[in-house]
C-alpha positions as CSV (number, residue, x, y, z in Angstrom):
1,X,7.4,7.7,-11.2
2,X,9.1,4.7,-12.4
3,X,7.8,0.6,-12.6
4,X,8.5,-1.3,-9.4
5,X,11.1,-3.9,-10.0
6,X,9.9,-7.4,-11.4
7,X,10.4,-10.2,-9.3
8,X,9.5,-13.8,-9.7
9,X,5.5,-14.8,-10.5
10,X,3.0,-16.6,-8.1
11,X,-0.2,-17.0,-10.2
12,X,-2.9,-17.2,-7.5
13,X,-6.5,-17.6,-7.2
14,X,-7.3,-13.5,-6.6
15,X,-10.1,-11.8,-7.8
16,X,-9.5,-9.3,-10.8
17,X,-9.4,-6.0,-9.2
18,X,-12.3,-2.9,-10.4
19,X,-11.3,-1.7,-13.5
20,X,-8.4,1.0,-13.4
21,X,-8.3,0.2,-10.0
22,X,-5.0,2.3,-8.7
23,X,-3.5,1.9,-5.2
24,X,-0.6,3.9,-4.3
25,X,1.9,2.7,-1.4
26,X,4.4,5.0,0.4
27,X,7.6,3.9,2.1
28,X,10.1,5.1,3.9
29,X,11.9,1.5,3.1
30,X,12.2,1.4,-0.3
31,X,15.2,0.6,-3.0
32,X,18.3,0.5,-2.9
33,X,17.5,-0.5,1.1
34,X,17.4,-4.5,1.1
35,X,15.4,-5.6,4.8
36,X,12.2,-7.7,5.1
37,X,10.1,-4.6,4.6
38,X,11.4,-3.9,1.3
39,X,11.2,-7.1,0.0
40,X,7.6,-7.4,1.2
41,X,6.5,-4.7,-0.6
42,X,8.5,-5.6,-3.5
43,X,6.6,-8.8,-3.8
44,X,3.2,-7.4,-2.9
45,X,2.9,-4.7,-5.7
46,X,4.2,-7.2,-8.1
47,X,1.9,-9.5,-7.5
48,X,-0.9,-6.8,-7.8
49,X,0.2,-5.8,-11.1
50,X,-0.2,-9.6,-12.2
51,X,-3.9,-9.4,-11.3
52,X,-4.3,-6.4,-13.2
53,X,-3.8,-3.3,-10.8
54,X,-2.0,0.0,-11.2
55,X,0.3,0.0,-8.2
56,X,3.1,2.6,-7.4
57,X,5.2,3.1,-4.5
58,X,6.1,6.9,-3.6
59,X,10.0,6.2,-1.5
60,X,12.9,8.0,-0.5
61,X,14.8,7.5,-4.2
62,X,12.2,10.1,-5.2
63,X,13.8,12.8,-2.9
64,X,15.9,14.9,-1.5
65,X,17.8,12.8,1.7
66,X,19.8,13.0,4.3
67,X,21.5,9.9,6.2
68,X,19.7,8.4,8.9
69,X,21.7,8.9,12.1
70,X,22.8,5.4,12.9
71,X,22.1,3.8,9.9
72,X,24.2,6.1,7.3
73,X,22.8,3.0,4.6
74,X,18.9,4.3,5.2
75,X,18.0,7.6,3.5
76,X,15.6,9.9,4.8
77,X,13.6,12.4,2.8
78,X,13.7,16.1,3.7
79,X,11.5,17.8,1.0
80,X,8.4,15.1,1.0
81,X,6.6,18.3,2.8
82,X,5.4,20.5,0.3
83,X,6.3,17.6,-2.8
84,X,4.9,14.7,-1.6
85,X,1.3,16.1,-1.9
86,X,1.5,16.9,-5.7
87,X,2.7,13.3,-6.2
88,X,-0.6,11.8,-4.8
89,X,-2.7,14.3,-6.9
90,X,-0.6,13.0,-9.8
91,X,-0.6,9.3,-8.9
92,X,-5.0,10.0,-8.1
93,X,-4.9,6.8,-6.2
94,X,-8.3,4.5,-5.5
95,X,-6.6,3.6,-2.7
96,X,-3.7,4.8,-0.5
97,X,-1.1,2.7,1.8
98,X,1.4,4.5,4.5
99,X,4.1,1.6,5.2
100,X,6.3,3.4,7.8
101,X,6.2,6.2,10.7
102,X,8.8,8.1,8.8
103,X,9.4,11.4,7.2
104,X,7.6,10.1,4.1
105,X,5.2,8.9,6.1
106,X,4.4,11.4,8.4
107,X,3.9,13.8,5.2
108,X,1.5,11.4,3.7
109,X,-1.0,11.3,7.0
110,X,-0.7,15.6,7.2
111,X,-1.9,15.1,3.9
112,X,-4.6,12.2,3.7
113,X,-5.8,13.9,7.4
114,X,-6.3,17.8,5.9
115,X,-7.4,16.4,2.6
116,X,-9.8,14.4,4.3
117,X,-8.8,10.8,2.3
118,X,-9.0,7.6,3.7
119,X,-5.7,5.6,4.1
120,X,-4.2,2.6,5.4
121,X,-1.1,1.8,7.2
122,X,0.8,-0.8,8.7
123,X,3.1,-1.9,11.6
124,X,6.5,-3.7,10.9
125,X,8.6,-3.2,13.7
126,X,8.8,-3.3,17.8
127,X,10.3,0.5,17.3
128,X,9.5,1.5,21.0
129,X,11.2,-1.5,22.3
130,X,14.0,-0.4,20.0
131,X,14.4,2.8,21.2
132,X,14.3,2.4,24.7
133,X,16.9,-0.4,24.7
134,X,19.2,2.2,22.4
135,X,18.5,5.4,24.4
136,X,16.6,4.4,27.7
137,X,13.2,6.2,26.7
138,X,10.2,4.1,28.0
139,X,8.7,2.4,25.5
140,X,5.3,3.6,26.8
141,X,6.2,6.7,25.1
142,X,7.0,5.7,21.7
143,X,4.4,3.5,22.0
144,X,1.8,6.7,22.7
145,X,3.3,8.5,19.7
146,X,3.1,5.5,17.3
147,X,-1.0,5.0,18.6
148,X,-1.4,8.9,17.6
149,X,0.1,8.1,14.7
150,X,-2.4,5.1,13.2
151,X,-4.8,6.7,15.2
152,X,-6.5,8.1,11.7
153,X,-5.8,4.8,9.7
154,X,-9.1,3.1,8.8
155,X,-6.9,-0.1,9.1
156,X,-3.8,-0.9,10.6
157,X,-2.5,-3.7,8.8
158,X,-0.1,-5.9,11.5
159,X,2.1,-9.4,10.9
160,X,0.9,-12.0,13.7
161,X,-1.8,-11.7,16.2
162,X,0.4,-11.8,19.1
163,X,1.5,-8.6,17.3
164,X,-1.6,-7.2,17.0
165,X,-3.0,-7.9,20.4
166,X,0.1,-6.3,21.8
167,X,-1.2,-3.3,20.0
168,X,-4.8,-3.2,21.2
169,X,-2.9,-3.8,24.9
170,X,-1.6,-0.2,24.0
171,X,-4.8,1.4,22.8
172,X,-4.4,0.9,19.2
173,X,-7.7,0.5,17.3
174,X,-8.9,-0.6,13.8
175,X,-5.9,-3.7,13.8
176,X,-6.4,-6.4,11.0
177,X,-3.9,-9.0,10.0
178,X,-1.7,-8.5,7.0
179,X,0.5,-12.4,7.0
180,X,3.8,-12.9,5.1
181,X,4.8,-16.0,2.8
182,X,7.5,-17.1,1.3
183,X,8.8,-17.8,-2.6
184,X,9.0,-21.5,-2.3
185,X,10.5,-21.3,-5.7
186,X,13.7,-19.7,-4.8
187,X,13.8,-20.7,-1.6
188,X,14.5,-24.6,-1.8
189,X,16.5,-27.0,0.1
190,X,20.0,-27.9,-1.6
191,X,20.1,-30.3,-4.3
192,X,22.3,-32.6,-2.5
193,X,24.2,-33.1,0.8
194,X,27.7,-31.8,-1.1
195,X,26.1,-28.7,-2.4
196,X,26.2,-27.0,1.3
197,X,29.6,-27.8,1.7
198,X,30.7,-24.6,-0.4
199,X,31.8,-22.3,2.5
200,X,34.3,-24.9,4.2
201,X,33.3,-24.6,7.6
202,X,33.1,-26.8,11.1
203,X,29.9,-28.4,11.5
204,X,27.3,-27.9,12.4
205,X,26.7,-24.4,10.9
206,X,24.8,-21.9,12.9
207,X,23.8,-19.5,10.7
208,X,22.4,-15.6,11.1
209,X,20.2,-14.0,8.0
210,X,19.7,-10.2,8.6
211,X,20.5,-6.8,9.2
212,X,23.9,-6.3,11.7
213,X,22.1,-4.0,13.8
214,X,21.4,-3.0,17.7
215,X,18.2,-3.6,17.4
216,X,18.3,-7.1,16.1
217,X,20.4,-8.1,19.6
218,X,22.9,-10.3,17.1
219,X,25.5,-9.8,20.2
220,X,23.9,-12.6,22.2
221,X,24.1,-14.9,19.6
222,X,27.8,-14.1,18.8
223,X,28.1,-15.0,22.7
224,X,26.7,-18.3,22.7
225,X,29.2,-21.2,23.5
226,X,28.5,-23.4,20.2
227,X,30.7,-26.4,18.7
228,X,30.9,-25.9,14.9
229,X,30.9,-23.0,13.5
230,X,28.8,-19.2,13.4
231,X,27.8,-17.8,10.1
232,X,26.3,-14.4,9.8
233,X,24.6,-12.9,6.7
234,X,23.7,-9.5,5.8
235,X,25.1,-5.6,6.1
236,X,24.3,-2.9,8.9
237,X,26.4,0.2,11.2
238,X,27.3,-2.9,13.2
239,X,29.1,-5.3,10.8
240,X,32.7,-3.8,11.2
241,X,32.8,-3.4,15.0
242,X,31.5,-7.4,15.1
243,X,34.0,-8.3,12.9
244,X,37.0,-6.7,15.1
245,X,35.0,-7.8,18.2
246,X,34.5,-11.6,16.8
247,X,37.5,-12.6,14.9
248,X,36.3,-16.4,14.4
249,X,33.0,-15.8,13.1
250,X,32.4,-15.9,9.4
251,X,30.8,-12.8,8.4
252,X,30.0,-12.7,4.6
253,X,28.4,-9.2,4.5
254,X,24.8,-8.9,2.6
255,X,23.8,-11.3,-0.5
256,X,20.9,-11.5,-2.6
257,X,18.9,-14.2,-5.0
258,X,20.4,-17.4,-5.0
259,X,23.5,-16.2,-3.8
260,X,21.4,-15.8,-0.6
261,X,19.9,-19.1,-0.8
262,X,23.1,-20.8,-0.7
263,X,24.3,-19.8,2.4
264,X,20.4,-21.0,4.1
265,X,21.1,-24.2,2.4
266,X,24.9,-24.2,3.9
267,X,23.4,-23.5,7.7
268,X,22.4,-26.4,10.0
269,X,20.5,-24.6,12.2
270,X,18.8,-20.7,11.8
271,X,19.5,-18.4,15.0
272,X,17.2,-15.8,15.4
273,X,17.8,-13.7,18.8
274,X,15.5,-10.7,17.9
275,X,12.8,-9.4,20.3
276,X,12.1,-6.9,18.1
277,X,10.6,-8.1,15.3
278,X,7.1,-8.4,14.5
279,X,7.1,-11.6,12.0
280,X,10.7,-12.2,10.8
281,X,10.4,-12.9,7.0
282,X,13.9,-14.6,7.3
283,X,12.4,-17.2,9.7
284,X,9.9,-18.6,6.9
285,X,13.0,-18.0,4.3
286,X,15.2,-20.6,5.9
287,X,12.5,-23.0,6.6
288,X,11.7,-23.4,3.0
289,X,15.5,-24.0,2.5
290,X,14.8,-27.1,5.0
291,X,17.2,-25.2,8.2
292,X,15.6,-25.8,11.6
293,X,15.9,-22.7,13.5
294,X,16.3,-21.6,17.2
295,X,14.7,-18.1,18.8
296,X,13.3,-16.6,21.5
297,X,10.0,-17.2,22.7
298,X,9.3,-13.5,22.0
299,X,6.2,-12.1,19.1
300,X,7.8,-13.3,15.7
301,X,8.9,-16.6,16.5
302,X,5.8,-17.4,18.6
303,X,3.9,-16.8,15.9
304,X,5.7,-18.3,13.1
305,X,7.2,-21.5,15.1
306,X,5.0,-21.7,17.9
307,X,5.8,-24.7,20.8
308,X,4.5,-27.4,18.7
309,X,5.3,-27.3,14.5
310,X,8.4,-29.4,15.3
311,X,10.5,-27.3,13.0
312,X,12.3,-24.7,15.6
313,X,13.2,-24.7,19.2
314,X,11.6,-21.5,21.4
315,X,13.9,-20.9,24.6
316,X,15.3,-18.1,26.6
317,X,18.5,-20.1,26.8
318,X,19.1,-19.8,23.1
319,X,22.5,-21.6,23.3
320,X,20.2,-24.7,24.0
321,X,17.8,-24.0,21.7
322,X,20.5,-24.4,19.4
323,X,21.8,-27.8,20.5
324,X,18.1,-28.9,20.6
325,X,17.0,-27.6,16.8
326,X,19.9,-29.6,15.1
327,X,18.0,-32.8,15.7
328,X,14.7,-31.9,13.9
329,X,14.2,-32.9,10.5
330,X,14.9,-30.7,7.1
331,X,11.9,-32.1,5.4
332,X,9.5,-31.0,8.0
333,X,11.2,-27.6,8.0
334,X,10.6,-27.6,4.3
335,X,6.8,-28.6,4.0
336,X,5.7,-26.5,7.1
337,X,7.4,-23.6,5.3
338,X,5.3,-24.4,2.1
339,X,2.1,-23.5,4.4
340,X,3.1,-19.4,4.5
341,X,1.2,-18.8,1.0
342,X,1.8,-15.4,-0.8
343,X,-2.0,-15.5,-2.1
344,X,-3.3,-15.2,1.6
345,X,-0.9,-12.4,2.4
346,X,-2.6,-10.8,-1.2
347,X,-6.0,-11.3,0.0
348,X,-5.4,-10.0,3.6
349,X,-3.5,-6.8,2.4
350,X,-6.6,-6.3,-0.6
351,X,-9.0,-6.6,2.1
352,X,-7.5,-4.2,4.7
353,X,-7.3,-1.4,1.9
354,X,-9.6,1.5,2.4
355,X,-11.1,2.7,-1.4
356,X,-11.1,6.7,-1.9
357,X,-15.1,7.1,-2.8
358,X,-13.9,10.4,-4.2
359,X,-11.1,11.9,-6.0
Protein backbone atom coordinates (compact mmCIF):
# COMPACT_ATOMS: atom_id res chain seq x y z
CA UNK A 1 0.00 0.00 0.00
CA UNK A 2 1.46 3.20 -0.90
CA UNK A 3 1.32 6.96 1.07
CA UNK A 4 -1.63 9.05 0.06
CA UNK A 5 -0.56 11.99 -1.80
CA UNK A 6 0.47 15.30 0.18
CA UNK A 7 -1.51 18.15 -0.20
CA UNK A 8 -1.39 21.55 1.37
CA UNK A 9 -1.39 21.79 5.46
CA UNK A 10 -4.26 23.26 7.73
CA UNK A 11 -2.91 22.98 11.36
CA UNK A 12 -6.08 22.81 13.39
CA UNK A 13 -7.06 22.58 16.90
CA UNK A 14 -7.75 18.39 16.86
CA UNK A 15 -7.14 16.25 19.48
CA UNK A 16 -4.06 13.82 19.09
CA UNK A 17 -5.55 10.59 18.12
CA UNK A 18 -4.84 7.05 20.65
CA UNK A 19 -1.67 6.03 20.09
CA UNK A 20 -1.13 3.89 16.79
CA UNK A 21 -4.42 4.72 16.18
CA UNK A 22 -5.04 3.23 12.35
CA UNK A 23 -8.15 3.89 10.32
CA UNK A 24 -8.42 2.49 7.02
CA UNK A 25 -10.71 4.08 4.14
CA UNK A 26 -12.03 2.32 1.05
CA UNK A 27 -12.98 3.98 -2.16
CA UNK A 28 -14.26 3.21 -5.19
CA UNK A 29 -13.17 7.07 -6.18
CA UNK A 30 -9.76 7.13 -5.80
CA UNK A 31 -6.59 8.40 -7.97
CA UNK A 32 -6.02 8.99 -10.92
CA UNK A 33 -10.11 9.95 -10.83
CA UNK A 34 -10.27 13.88 -10.04
CA UNK A 35 -14.26 14.66 -8.67
CA UNK A 36 -15.25 16.20 -5.32
CA UNK A 37 -15.14 12.79 -3.72
CA UNK A 38 -11.61 12.31 -4.43
CA UNK A 39 -10.44 15.42 -3.43
CA UNK A 40 -12.30 15.08 -0.08
CA UNK A 41 -10.74 12.18 0.89
CA UNK A 42 -7.53 13.42 -0.35
CA UNK A 43 -7.61 16.22 2.07
CA UNK A 44 -9.17 14.26 4.97
CA UNK A 45 -6.44 11.53 5.35
CA UNK A 46 -3.86 14.18 4.96
CA UNK A 47 -4.98 16.01 7.53
CA UNK A 48 -5.19 12.87 9.80
CA UNK A 49 -1.79 12.00 9.23
CA UNK A 50 -0.81 15.65 10.43
CA UNK A 51 -2.41 14.86 13.85
CA UNK A 52 -0.58 11.81 14.07
CA UNK A 53 -2.83 8.87 12.58
CA UNK A 54 -2.00 5.94 10.41
CA UNK A 55 -4.45 6.35 7.56
CA UNK A 56 -4.63 4.30 4.28
CA UNK A 57 -7.09 4.23 1.50
CA UNK A 58 -7.71 0.65 -0.11
CA UNK A 59 -9.01 2.04 -4.24
CA UNK A 60 -9.37 0.77 -7.53
CA UNK A 61 -5.38 1.51 -8.54
CA UNK A 62 -4.87 -1.44 -6.28
CA UNK A 63 -6.72 -3.82 -8.68
CA UNK A 64 -7.61 -5.56 -11.35
CA UNK A 65 -10.39 -3.12 -13.47
CA UNK A 66 -12.53 -2.90 -16.02
CA UNK A 67 -14.14 0.50 -17.47
CA UNK A 68 -17.12 1.76 -16.04
CA UNK A 69 -19.90 1.64 -18.65
CA UNK A 70 -20.52 5.23 -19.32
CA UNK A 71 -17.71 6.64 -17.80
CA UNK A 72 -14.72 4.73 -19.64
CA UNK A 73 -12.39 7.45 -17.27
CA UNK A 74 -13.75 5.51 -13.85
CA UNK A 75 -12.20 2.12 -13.11
CA UNK A 76 -13.98 -0.49 -11.53
CA UNK A 77 -12.34 -3.34 -9.56
CA UNK A 78 -13.13 -6.98 -10.46
CA UNK A 79 -10.90 -9.06 -8.07
CA UNK A 80 -11.54 -6.95 -4.71
CA UNK A 81 -13.65 -10.42 -3.86
CA UNK A 82 -11.36 -12.80 -2.59
CA UNK A 83 -8.27 -9.84 -2.29
CA UNK A 84 -9.74 -7.17 -0.70
CA UNK A 85 -10.15 -9.21 2.61
CA UNK A 86 -6.34 -9.98 3.08
CA UNK A 87 -5.75 -6.23 2.54
CA UNK A 88 -7.80 -5.37 5.71
CA UNK A 89 -6.04 -8.19 7.75
CA UNK A 90 -2.90 -6.57 6.58
CA UNK A 91 -3.81 -2.91 7.03
CA UNK A 92 -5.41 -4.36 10.94
CA UNK A 93 -7.35 -1.21 11.05
CA UNK A 94 -8.76 0.52 14.53
CA UNK A 95 -11.13 1.77 12.49
CA UNK A 96 -12.76 1.09 8.99
CA UNK A 97 -14.48 3.67 6.44
CA UNK A 98 -16.64 2.38 3.22
CA UNK A 99 -16.82 5.66 0.93
CA UNK A 100 -18.85 4.31 -2.01
CA UNK A 101 -21.69 1.66 -2.99
CA UNK A 102 -19.24 0.19 -5.45
CA UNK A 103 -17.52 -2.99 -6.22
CA UNK A 104 -14.90 -2.10 -3.69
CA UNK A 105 -17.31 -1.26 -1.59
CA UNK A 106 -19.74 -3.89 -1.67
CA UNK A 107 -16.62 -6.34 -1.00
CA UNK A 108 -15.68 -4.46 2.04
CA UNK A 109 -19.37 -4.71 3.85
CA UNK A 110 -19.44 -8.85 2.84
CA UNK A 111 -16.45 -8.67 4.70
CA UNK A 112 -16.88 -6.26 7.84
CA UNK A 113 -20.69 -8.03 7.96
CA UNK A 114 -19.27 -12.03 8.06
CA UNK A 115 -16.31 -10.87 10.07
CA UNK A 116 -18.46 -9.28 12.37
CA UNK A 117 -16.37 -5.64 12.34
CA UNK A 118 -17.84 -2.51 12.89
CA UNK A 119 -17.60 0.08 9.94
CA UNK A 120 -18.69 3.27 8.74
CA UNK A 121 -19.80 4.68 5.49
CA UNK A 122 -20.96 7.56 3.78
CA UNK A 123 -23.28 9.06 1.17
CA UNK A 124 -22.01 11.47 -1.63
CA UNK A 125 -24.27 11.35 -4.32
CA UNK A 126 -28.24 11.51 -5.35
CA UNK A 127 -27.46 8.08 -7.32
CA UNK A 128 -31.21 6.97 -7.43
CA UNK A 129 -32.22 10.29 -8.85
CA UNK A 130 -29.31 9.58 -11.23
CA UNK A 131 -30.42 6.57 -12.38
CA UNK A 132 -33.82 6.96 -12.95
CA UNK A 133 -33.36 10.16 -15.02
CA UNK A 134 -30.60 8.01 -17.14
CA UNK A 135 -32.68 4.71 -17.51
CA UNK A 136 -36.28 5.47 -16.15
CA UNK A 137 -35.93 3.11 -12.97
CA UNK A 138 -37.82 4.67 -9.94
CA UNK A 139 -35.72 6.02 -7.68
CA UNK A 140 -37.66 4.30 -4.94
CA UNK A 141 -35.82 1.34 -6.01
CA UNK A 142 -32.28 2.46 -5.86
CA UNK A 143 -33.20 4.18 -3.03
CA UNK A 144 -34.28 0.61 -1.22
CA UNK A 145 -31.08 -1.03 -2.39
CA UNK A 146 -28.73 1.87 -1.22
CA UNK A 147 -30.85 1.72 2.56
CA UNK A 148 -29.89 -2.20 2.55
CA UNK A 149 -26.78 -1.20 1.74
CA UNK A 150 -25.89 1.24 4.94
CA UNK A 151 -28.30 -0.72 6.64
CA UNK A 152 -25.18 -2.45 8.77
CA UNK A 153 -23.15 0.89 9.06
CA UNK A 154 -22.89 2.02 12.65
CA UNK A 155 -22.90 5.59 11.08
CA UNK A 156 -23.66 6.86 7.85
CA UNK A 157 -21.77 9.87 7.51
CA UNK A 158 -23.96 12.47 4.99
CA UNK A 159 -22.94 16.27 3.62
CA UNK A 160 -25.99 18.65 4.63
CA UNK A 161 -29.02 18.02 6.66
CA UNK A 162 -31.37 18.48 4.00
CA UNK A 163 -29.38 15.48 2.71
CA UNK A 164 -29.66 13.57 5.49
CA UNK A 165 -33.26 14.13 6.32
CA UNK A 166 -33.99 13.14 2.75
CA UNK A 167 -32.40 9.87 3.87
CA UNK A 168 -34.31 9.15 7.09
CA UNK A 169 -37.58 10.15 4.61
CA UNK A 170 -36.35 6.86 2.98
CA UNK A 171 -35.83 4.69 5.99
CA UNK A 172 -32.23 5.21 6.48
CA UNK A 173 -31.08 5.02 10.08
CA UNK A 174 -27.85 5.80 12.11
CA UNK A 175 -27.32 9.36 9.70
CA UNK A 176 -24.77 11.92 11.25
CA UNK A 177 -23.32 14.90 9.44
CA UNK A 178 -19.93 14.68 7.89
CA UNK A 179 -19.55 18.87 6.38
CA UNK A 180 -17.01 19.96 3.73
CA UNK A 181 -14.63 23.13 3.74
CA UNK A 182 -12.57 24.63 1.61
CA UNK A 183 -8.55 25.47 1.23
CA UNK A 184 -8.83 29.15 1.67
CA UNK A 185 -5.19 29.12 0.82
CA UNK A 186 -5.40 28.14 -2.69
CA UNK A 187 -8.61 29.21 -3.30
CA UNK A 188 -8.33 33.19 -3.27
CA UNK A 189 -9.83 35.85 -5.17
CA UNK A 190 -7.42 37.39 -8.05
CA UNK A 191 -4.84 39.65 -7.18
CA UNK A 192 -6.19 42.31 -9.23
CA UNK A 193 -9.05 43.23 -11.69
CA UNK A 194 -6.48 42.55 -14.94
CA UNK A 195 -5.43 39.12 -13.60
CA UNK A 196 -9.06 37.60 -14.71
CA UNK A 197 -8.76 38.93 -17.93
CA UNK A 198 -6.39 35.92 -19.20
CA UNK A 199 -9.03 33.94 -21.23
CA UNK A 200 -10.22 36.91 -23.51
CA UNK A 201 -13.74 36.51 -23.25
CA UNK A 202 -17.23 38.72 -23.36
CA UNK A 203 -18.26 39.74 -20.11
CA UNK A 204 -19.72 38.79 -17.88
CA UNK A 205 -18.24 35.25 -17.64
CA UNK A 206 -20.56 32.46 -16.62
CA UNK A 207 -18.59 29.96 -15.62
CA UNK A 208 -19.20 25.80 -14.97
CA UNK A 209 -16.61 23.84 -12.56
CA UNK A 210 -17.24 20.00 -12.80
CA UNK A 211 -17.53 16.83 -14.24
CA UNK A 212 -19.32 16.98 -18.11
CA UNK A 213 -21.70 14.43 -17.23
CA UNK A 214 -25.64 13.37 -17.49
CA UNK A 215 -26.00 13.47 -14.27
CA UNK A 216 -24.73 16.87 -13.48
CA UNK A 217 -27.79 18.29 -16.08
CA UNK A 218 -24.91 20.82 -17.59
CA UNK A 219 -27.38 20.82 -20.76
CA UNK A 220 -29.74 23.36 -19.15
CA UNK A 221 -27.13 25.62 -18.49
CA UNK A 222 -25.66 25.46 -21.97
CA UNK A 223 -29.39 26.48 -22.93
CA UNK A 224 -29.72 29.47 -21.03
CA UNK A 225 -30.04 32.75 -23.07
CA UNK A 226 -27.00 34.72 -21.33
CA UNK A 227 -25.12 37.99 -22.68
CA UNK A 228 -21.42 37.47 -22.20
CA UNK A 229 -19.94 34.61 -22.38
CA UNK A 230 -20.26 30.51 -20.98
CA UNK A 231 -17.17 28.87 -19.61
CA UNK A 232 -17.10 25.26 -18.73
CA UNK A 233 -14.45 23.47 -16.66
CA UNK A 234 -13.64 19.96 -16.24
CA UNK A 235 -13.62 16.40 -18.28
CA UNK A 236 -16.43 13.66 -18.54
CA UNK A 237 -18.22 11.02 -21.58
CA UNK A 238 -20.02 14.17 -22.34
CA UNK A 239 -17.39 16.83 -23.18
CA UNK A 240 -17.03 15.98 -26.91
CA UNK A 241 -20.67 15.66 -27.92
CA UNK A 242 -21.11 19.43 -25.93
CA UNK A 243 -18.50 20.61 -27.76
CA UNK A 244 -20.06 19.60 -31.38
CA UNK A 245 -23.47 20.39 -29.89
CA UNK A 246 -22.33 24.06 -28.50
CA UNK A 247 -19.85 25.49 -30.85
CA UNK A 248 -19.62 29.07 -28.89
CA UNK A 249 -19.03 27.92 -25.55
CA UNK A 250 -15.51 27.77 -24.20
CA UNK A 251 -14.85 24.46 -23.02
CA UNK A 252 -11.31 24.16 -21.49
CA UNK A 253 -11.43 20.47 -20.55
CA UNK A 254 -10.30 19.53 -16.72
CA UNK A 255 -7.49 21.65 -14.70
CA UNK A 256 -6.06 21.35 -11.47
CA UNK A 257 -4.10 23.63 -8.57
CA UNK A 258 -3.86 27.00 -9.57
CA UNK A 259 -4.35 26.33 -13.01
CA UNK A 260 -7.93 25.70 -11.59
CA UNK A 261 -8.09 28.64 -9.56
CA UNK A 262 -7.58 30.89 -12.43
CA UNK A 263 -10.42 30.16 -14.34
CA UNK A 264 -12.85 30.67 -10.78
CA UNK A 265 -11.08 33.99 -10.55
CA UNK A 266 -11.74 34.60 -14.52
CA UNK A 267 -15.79 33.72 -13.94
CA UNK A 268 -18.28 36.47 -12.89
CA UNK A 269 -20.83 34.38 -11.83
CA UNK A 270 -20.73 30.28 -10.79
CA UNK A 271 -23.66 28.23 -12.50
CA UNK A 272 -24.44 25.27 -10.84
CA UNK A 273 -27.66 23.33 -12.44
CA UNK A 274 -27.19 19.99 -10.52
CA UNK A 275 -30.00 18.23 -8.68
CA UNK A 276 -27.96 15.64 -7.94
CA UNK A 277 -25.57 16.50 -5.68
CA UNK A 278 -25.46 16.25 -2.16
CA UNK A 279 -23.13 19.37 -1.12
CA UNK A 280 -21.16 20.51 -4.27
CA UNK A 281 -17.52 21.09 -3.07
CA UNK A 282 -17.20 23.32 -6.19
CA UNK A 283 -19.88 25.75 -4.81
CA UNK A 284 -17.62 26.64 -1.54
CA UNK A 285 -14.44 26.46 -4.18
CA UNK A 286 -15.65 29.42 -6.16
CA UNK A 287 -16.92 31.39 -3.23
CA UNK A 288 -13.58 31.61 -1.77
CA UNK A 289 -12.33 32.76 -5.17
CA UNK A 290 -14.94 35.81 -4.52
CA UNK A 291 -17.55 34.35 -7.81
CA UNK A 292 -21.23 34.72 -6.83
CA UNK A 293 -23.03 31.74 -7.98
CA UNK A 294 -26.55 30.80 -9.28
CA UNK A 295 -28.30 27.13 -8.69
CA UNK A 296 -31.22 25.44 -8.18
CA UNK A 297 -33.06 25.56 -5.04
CA UNK A 298 -32.46 21.71 -4.88
CA UNK A 299 -30.20 19.79 -1.58
CA UNK A 300 -26.64 21.20 -2.21
CA UNK A 301 -27.24 24.67 -2.85
CA UNK A 302 -29.91 24.98 -0.15
CA UNK A 303 -27.62 24.01 2.15
CA UNK A 304 -24.56 25.66 1.19
CA UNK A 305 -26.29 29.13 -0.16
CA UNK A 306 -29.43 29.00 1.45
CA UNK A 307 -32.16 32.14 0.68
CA UNK A 308 -30.42 34.53 2.78
CA UNK A 309 -26.19 34.51 2.79
CA UNK A 310 -26.32 37.13 -0.03
CA UNK A 311 -23.65 35.40 -1.92
CA UNK A 312 -25.82 33.18 -4.62
CA UNK A 313 -29.17 33.40 -6.22
CA UNK A 314 -31.53 30.01 -5.67
CA UNK A 315 -34.18 29.82 -8.61
CA UNK A 316 -35.86 27.37 -10.83
CA UNK A 317 -35.43 29.93 -13.61
CA UNK A 318 -31.73 29.59 -13.52
CA UNK A 319 -31.24 32.04 -16.51
CA UNK A 320 -32.39 34.67 -13.91
CA UNK A 321 -30.67 33.56 -11.30
CA UNK A 322 -27.86 34.32 -13.34
CA UNK A 323 -28.71 37.90 -14.26
CA UNK A 324 -29.59 38.41 -10.51
CA UNK A 325 -26.05 36.89 -8.84
CA UNK A 326 -23.85 39.30 -11.00
CA UNK A 327 -24.92 42.09 -8.71
CA UNK A 328 -23.76 40.64 -5.37
CA UNK A 329 -20.59 41.46 -4.00
CA UNK A 330 -17.08 39.38 -4.35
CA UNK A 331 -16.05 40.20 -0.93
CA UNK A 332 -19.03 38.76 0.68
CA UNK A 333 -18.58 35.71 -1.47
CA UNK A 334 -15.14 35.54 -0.18
CA UNK A 335 -15.63 35.87 3.69
CA UNK A 336 -18.86 33.68 3.80
CA UNK A 337 -16.63 31.07 2.04
CA UNK A 338 -13.94 31.47 4.85
CA UNK A 339 -16.84 30.02 7.30
CA UNK A 340 -16.65 26.21 5.62
CA UNK A 341 -13.65 25.26 8.02
CA UNK A 342 -11.73 21.92 7.27
CA UNK A 343 -11.20 21.38 11.13
CA UNK A 344 -15.07 20.90 11.63
CA UNK A 345 -15.32 18.62 8.74
CA UNK A 346 -12.06 16.62 10.77
CA UNK A 347 -13.93 16.64 13.94
CA UNK A 348 -17.29 15.46 12.38
CA UNK A 349 -15.75 12.65 10.20
CA UNK A 350 -13.43 11.56 13.79
CA UNK A 351 -16.56 11.50 15.59
CA UNK A 352 -18.69 9.41 13.20
CA UNK A 353 -15.86 6.68 13.14
CA UNK A 354 -16.78 3.44 14.78
CA UNK A 355 -13.39 1.88 16.76
CA UNK A 356 -12.80 -2.00 16.17
CA UNK A 357 -12.67 -3.17 20.09
CA UNK A 358 -11.06 -6.19 18.72
CA UNK A 359 -8.71 -7.26 16.08
Amino acid sequence: MRPIRQQRREFIDVQPPPEAMRILIISDAWLPQINGVVRTYQRTTTMLMDHGYTVDVIGPDQFRTVPCPTYPEIRLAIDAWYRLGPMIRAFAPDALHIATEGPLGSAARRYCVKNRIPFTTSFHTRFPEYVEARCGLPARITYGWMRRFHAPAQRVLVPTESMRQTLVDHGFTNTAIWGRGVDTEMFVPADSPGDRDFLNLPRPIHAYVGRVAVEKNIRQFLDLELEGSKLVVGDGPMLNSLRNDYPDVHFVGAKQGDDLVRHYQAADVFVFPSVTDTFGLVLIEALACGVPVAALPVTGPLDVIGPASGVGVLDTNLADAARRALSLSRDDCRAYATTFSWDRSLRQFLEGLHPIQAR
